[in-house]
N, C-alpha and C positions, 0 to 999 in steps of 0.2 A: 477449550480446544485450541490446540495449538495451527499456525500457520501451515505447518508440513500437514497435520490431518485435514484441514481444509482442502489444500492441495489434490486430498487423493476422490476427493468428491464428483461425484457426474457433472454438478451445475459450475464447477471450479472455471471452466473455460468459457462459460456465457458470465460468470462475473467479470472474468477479468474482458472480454469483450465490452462489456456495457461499461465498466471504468473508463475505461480508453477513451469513449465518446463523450467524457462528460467532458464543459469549456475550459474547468479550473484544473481539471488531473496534472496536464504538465507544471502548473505554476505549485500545485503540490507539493507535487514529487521533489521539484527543484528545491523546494526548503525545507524539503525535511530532509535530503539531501546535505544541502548548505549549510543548514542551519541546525533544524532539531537534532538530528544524529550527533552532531557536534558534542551538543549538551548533555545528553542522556541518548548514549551509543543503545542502552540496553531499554528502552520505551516499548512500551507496548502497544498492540494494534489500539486498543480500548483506552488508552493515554492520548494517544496519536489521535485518533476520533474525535475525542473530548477537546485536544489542543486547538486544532484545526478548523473545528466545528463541522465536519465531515462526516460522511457512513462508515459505520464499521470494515463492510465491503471495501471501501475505495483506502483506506487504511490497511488492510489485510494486503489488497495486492501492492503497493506504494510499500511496503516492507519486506515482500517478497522479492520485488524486483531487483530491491536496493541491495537486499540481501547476494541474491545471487547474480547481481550483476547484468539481467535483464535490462532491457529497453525496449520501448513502445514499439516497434520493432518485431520485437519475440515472441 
């Protein structure tokens, strides 16, 4: 399942809700931002998961955002 189909889901907004509150989401964000994207622009949520040591979920939206440019914010 790609990012865009998750998107179009009923629970898509209570995930990315319950991301937001986790302690580590912004230092995340920041390196994969910084950092991972650098190396491999084209990573996947299930990459990014496994790199991180994080949930799928909080992966899925940390590439969404990044993607289009979202912020904690949005």
């Amino acid at each position: 399942m790609s990012i865009e189909e998750y998107t179009k889901e009923k629970l898509w907004p209570i995930l990315i809700e319950t991301v937001h509150v986790l302690v580590m989401y912004p230092h995340h964000k920041g390196y994969t931002r910084e950092v991972i994207l650098h190396e491999r622009p084209d990573i996947t949520s299930a990459e990014l998961a496994t790199r991180l040591g994080i949930p799928l979920g909080e992966a899925l939206v940390i590439l969404f955002e990044l993607a289009s440019g979202r912020t904690l914010e949005s």
